[in-house]
N, C-alpha and C positions, 0 to 999 in steps of 0.2 A: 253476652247477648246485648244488641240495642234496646237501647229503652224505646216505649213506644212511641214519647213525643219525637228524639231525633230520628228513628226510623222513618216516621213520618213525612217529617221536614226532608229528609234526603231522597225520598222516593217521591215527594212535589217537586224538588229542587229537579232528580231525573224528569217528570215529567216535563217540566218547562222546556228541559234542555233537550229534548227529543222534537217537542212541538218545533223549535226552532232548528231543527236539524234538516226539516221539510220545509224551511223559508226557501222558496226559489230568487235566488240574487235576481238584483234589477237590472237595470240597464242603463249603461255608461250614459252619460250627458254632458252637453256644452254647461261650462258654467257649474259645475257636481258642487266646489267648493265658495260660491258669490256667496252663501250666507256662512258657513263654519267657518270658513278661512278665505275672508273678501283679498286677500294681497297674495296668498299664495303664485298663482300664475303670473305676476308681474316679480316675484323677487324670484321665480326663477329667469324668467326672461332678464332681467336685470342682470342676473351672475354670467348667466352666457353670453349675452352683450357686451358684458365687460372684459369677461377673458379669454372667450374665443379669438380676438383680433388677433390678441397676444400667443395665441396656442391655436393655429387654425388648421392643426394637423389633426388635432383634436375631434373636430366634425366629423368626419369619419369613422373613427372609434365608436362613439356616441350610437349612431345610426346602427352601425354593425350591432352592438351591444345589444339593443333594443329590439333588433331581426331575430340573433339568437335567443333570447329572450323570449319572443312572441313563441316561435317555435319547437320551444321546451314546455310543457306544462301550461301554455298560455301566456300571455302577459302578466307577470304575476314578479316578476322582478326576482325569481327563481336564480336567475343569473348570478342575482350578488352575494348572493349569501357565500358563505366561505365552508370550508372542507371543516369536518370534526375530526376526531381519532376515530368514531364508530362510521363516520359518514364521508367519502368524497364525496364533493360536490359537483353542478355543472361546470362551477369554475375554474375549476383544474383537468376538466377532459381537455382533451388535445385541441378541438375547434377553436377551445376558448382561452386556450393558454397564451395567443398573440392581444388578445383584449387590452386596451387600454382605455383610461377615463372612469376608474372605481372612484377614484379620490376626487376625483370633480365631481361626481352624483352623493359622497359623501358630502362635501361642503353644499353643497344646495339643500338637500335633507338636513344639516344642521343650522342653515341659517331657518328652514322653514319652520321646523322644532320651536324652534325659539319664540316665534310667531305662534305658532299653534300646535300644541306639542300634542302628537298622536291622532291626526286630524287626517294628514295629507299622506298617501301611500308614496311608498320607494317606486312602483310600477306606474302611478300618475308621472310624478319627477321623470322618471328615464326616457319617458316615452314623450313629455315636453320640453325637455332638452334637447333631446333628439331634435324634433322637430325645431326648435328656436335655433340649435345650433347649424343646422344646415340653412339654414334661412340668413343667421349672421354674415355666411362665405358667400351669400350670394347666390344660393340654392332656393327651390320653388319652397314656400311655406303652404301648410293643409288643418283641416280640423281636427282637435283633438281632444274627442268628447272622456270625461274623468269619471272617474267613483270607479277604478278598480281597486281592488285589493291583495294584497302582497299573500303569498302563498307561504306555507312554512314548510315543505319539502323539495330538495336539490339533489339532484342523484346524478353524478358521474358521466354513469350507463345510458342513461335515458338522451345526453346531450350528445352523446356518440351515435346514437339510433337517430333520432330525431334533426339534430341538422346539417344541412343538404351540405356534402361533402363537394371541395372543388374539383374532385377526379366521376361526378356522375354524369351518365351519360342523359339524352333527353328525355328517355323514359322514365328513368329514375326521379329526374326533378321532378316529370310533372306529377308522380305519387306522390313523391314528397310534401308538395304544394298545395294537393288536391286534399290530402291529408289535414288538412289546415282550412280548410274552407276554400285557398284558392284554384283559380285558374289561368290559361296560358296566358292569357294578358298581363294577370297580376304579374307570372314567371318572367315575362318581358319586359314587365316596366319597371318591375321592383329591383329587375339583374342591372338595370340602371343605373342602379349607388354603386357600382364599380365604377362609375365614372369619377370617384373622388377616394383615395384612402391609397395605401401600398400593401404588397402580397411578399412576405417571406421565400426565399429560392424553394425550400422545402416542400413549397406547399404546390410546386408546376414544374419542379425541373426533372420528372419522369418523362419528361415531353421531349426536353432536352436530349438525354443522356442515356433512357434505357425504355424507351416507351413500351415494350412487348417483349421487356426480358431479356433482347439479342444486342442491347448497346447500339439500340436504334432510334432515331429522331422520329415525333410527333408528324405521320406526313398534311394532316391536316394545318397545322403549325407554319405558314409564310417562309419560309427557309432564310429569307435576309434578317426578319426580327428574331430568329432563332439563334441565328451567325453570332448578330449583338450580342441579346443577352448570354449567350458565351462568352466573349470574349470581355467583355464589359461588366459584368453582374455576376450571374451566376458560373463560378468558373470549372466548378465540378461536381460531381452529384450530391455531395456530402456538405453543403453549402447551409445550413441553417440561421444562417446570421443575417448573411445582404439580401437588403428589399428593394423588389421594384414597384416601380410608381403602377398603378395599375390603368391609368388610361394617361398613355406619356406623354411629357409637355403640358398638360391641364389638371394634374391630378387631384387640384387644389380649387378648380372652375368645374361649376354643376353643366354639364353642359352635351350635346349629343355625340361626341367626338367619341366615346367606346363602342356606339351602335356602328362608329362608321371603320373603327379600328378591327368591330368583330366582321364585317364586311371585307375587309383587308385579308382577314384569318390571323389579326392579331389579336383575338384573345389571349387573356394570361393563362387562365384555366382552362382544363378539360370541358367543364361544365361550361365555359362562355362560348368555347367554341362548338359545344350541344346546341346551340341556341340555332344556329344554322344551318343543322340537318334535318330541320324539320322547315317544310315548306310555307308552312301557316304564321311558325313564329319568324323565319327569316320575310317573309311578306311585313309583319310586324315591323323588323328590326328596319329593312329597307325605306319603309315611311317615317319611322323615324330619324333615319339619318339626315333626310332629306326637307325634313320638316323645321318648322322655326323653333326656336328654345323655348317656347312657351308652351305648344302643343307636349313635349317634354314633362316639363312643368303640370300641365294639368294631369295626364295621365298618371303620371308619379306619384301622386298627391291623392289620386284616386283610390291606387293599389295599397296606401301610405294607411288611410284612413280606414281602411277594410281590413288590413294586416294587423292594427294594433285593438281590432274588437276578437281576434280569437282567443277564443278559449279563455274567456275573462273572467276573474273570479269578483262578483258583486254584491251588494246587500249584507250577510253574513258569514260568508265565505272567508275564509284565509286572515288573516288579520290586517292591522296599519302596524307595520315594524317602528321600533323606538330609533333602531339602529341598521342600518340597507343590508349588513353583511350576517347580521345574526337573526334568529328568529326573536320573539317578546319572550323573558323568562318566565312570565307570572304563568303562562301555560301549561309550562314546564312542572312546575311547581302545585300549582292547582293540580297537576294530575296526579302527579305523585303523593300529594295528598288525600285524595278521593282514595287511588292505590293502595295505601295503607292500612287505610280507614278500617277499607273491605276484608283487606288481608284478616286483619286484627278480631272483628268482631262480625262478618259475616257470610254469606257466600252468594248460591246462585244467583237469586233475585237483586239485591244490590250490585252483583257484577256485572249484571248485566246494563244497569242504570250508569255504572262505571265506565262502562263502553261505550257508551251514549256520550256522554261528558265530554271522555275524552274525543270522539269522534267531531265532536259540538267543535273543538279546540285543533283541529287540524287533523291528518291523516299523518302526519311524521308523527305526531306526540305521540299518536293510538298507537302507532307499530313500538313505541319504545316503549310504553307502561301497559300494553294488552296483557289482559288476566290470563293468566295460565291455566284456568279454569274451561276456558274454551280446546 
């Protein structure tokens, strides 16, 4: 049995941990870290300044990263965490198996560590590099207001459901999107960052090679950049290797040349050339082709800043990681000791304080130490 004074103490210690269980997170702000962590936002600007010039393929990745990322679980840097033996993660579903720039968002989180260690979240970082880094190649920079919080579950499954595959049509995205808080506009301006990065054969050459099954070409598809990328790129359907540029000749310039390449009917993907069977977004797509790079620019930057407040986890939600790829151990730990506690010396009513705790600590902890008492 417990004695009465621990009993006690553990059934205050539940109540605390329940009180705070009803904290509703706050709300992202410019400026989240000016008094915890006055340098954070300049030493990441700093690293991307530095080695972006050097690596300005890199841009690209960055931005993708932090798209799939928003669109999993929220902005919550779900993305980075890594596969367990009990757990695959977002990071190894297929969307995101072409990702690159972990180990850049690692080195930014360890110089900021150092500075302020457990202050500054992996979901702030990825979503200010991002933006720093498209701004370094010469891309539109936007606000990017902070105090999210890093989440501690990564599921596979969920990155396969959740995002928006290159073969969906335009009804698909816009669920997809609408799912998300957004709308067609965000769908058009955010389908923008195709204008910088490259696309794997794998991932369009159904278009190519077998588009309905019968070893038939994409007829939506321009027939002469079809021709090409056969004979030049993708040379057969089993292609997994060679990448094309995704808006050719500038892939590396932020600039409105994919609006006018999806006007051609050269889109890469299925999904870009969706863009244009709808009247409203190709109206969309048409003003912008035709528009100066700065209207570009702002709207992008519009959609940029609305994208990275979903689904955000703030206040006392999710935690600040030690480390971008792993969740914090002491979580871990703490539950597992609560877990035993109860096992050992009691049941309902402390179990139930026990699910509270661990609830307090994350929704991946609660699924691995839940009382089997329920």
């Amino acid at each position: 049995m417990i004695k009465g004074e621990s009993y006690g103490a553990l059934v205050l210690l539940c109540v605390v941990l329940s009180a705070l269980t009803f904290v509703q997170g706050g709300e992202l702000e410019l400026g989240f870290y000016d008094k915890s962590c006055p340098k954070a936002e300049k030493l990441i600007s700093d690293y991307v300044t530095e080695h972006i010039p050097h690596a300005p393929t890199v841009a690209a990745p960055l931005l993708r990263m932090h798209f799939h990322d928003c669109f999993v679980r929220g902005c919550d840097a779900s993305v980075l965490l890594n596969s367990t033996e009990t757990n695959p993660a977002e990071k190894d579903a297929i969307p995101n198996q072409t990702l690159r720039g972990f180990g850049f968002i690692d080195a930014i989180k360890s110089i900021v560590e150092k500075e302020c260690p457990g202050v500054v979240s992996c979901a702030d970082i990825l979503a200010l590099a991002a933006r720093d880094a498209v701004g370094v190649i010469g891309g539109p920079t936007w606000k990017v207001p902070t105090g999210r919080r890093d989440g501690t579950v990564s599921n596979l499954t969920e990155a396969l459901i959740e995002i928006p595959q290159p073969t969906f049509n335009f009804s698909t995205l816009i669920k997809s999107f609408a799912s998300k808080g957004l709308d067609l506009n965000d769908l058009v301006w955010l389908s923008g960052a195709h204008t910088i990065g490259i696309a794997h054969c794998n991932s369009f050459s159904k278009r190519l090679y077998n588009f309905t099954g019968n070893l038939d070409q994409d007829p939506s598809l321009d027939p002469a950049y079809a021709e090409n990328l056969k004979k030049y790129k993708c040379k057969n359907l089993q292609d997994n290797v060679t990448f094309v540029e995704m808006d050719p000749g500038s892939f590396l310039t932020f600039d409105t040349d994919y609006y006018k390449n999806l006007l051609k009917r050269r889109g890469l993907f299925s999904s870009d050339a969706a863009l244009i069977t709808d009247s409203t977004a190709k109206a969309g797509i048409t003003t912008l082709a035709s528009s100066a790079e700065s209207v570009f620019a702002r709207v992008f930057a519009i959609s940029m800043e609305k994208m990275g407040k979903v689904q955000v986890k703030t206040g006392s939600e999710g935690e600040i990681r030690k480390h971008c790829a792993v969740v914090n151990a002491h979580a871990l730990f703490f539950c597992f000791f609560v877990y035993v506690y109860v096992f050992v010396f009691s049941f309902s009513i402390v179990c139930i304080c026990m699910h509270v705790i661990c609830f307090c600590v994350g929704e991946g902890i609660k699924a691995i130490v839940e009382c089997a008492y329920f």
